[in-house]
N, C-alpha and C positions, 0 to 999 in steps of 0.2 A: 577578922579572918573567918572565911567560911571554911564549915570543916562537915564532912557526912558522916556518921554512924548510923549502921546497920541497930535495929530492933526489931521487935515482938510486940505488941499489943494484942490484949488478951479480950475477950467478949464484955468483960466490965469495961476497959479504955483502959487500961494501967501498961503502960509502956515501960517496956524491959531492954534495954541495953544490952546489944551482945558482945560489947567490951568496955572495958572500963574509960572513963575520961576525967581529965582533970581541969576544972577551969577557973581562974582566976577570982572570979566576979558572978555570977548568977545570970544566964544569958535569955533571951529569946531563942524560939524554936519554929520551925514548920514543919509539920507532918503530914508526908504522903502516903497514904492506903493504899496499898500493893494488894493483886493475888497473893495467897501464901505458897500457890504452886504456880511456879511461871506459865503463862496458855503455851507460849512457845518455846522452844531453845534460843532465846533472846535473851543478855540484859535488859533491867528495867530501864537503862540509864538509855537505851537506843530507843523501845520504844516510848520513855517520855518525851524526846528530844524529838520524834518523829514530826508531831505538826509543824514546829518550828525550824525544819530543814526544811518541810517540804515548802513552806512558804517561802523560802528561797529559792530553791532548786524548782519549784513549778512555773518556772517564769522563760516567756521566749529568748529574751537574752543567755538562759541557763542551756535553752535547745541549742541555740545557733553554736554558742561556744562549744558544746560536743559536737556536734554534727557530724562531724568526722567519723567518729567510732560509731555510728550506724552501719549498718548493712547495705549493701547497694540492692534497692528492689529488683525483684525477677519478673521477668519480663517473660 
């Protein structure tokens, strides 16, 4: 089961937990380096996801299937 909690990591590397958890066994980990102040009014969860939509969503089959909700150019 994958599960995310939120931490802290301090200028030494010692990672802090901002809630407690309990687990069976001693698990593996991957830790992603955030801003500690968002650049945006974004989650981080939208902009890490971002390249790997857009490499979906940048594709002409992605145009065509909207195409519709465009604007009709002025002429």
């Amino acid at each position: 089961m994958l599960q995310t909690i939120e931490a802290v990591i301090d200028e030494q590397g010692n990672v802090r937990l901002l809630e407690p958890i309990q687990l069976p066994t001693a698990r593996r980990a991957l830790v992603t380096i955030l801003e500690y102040e968002p650049l945006v009014d974004l989650p981080e969860t939208a902009l890490l996801s971002e390249p790997a939509l857009a490499e979906d969503w940048n594709r002409p089959e992605e145009d065509a299937a909207w195409s519709h909700l465009q604007p009709e150019p002025s002429s």
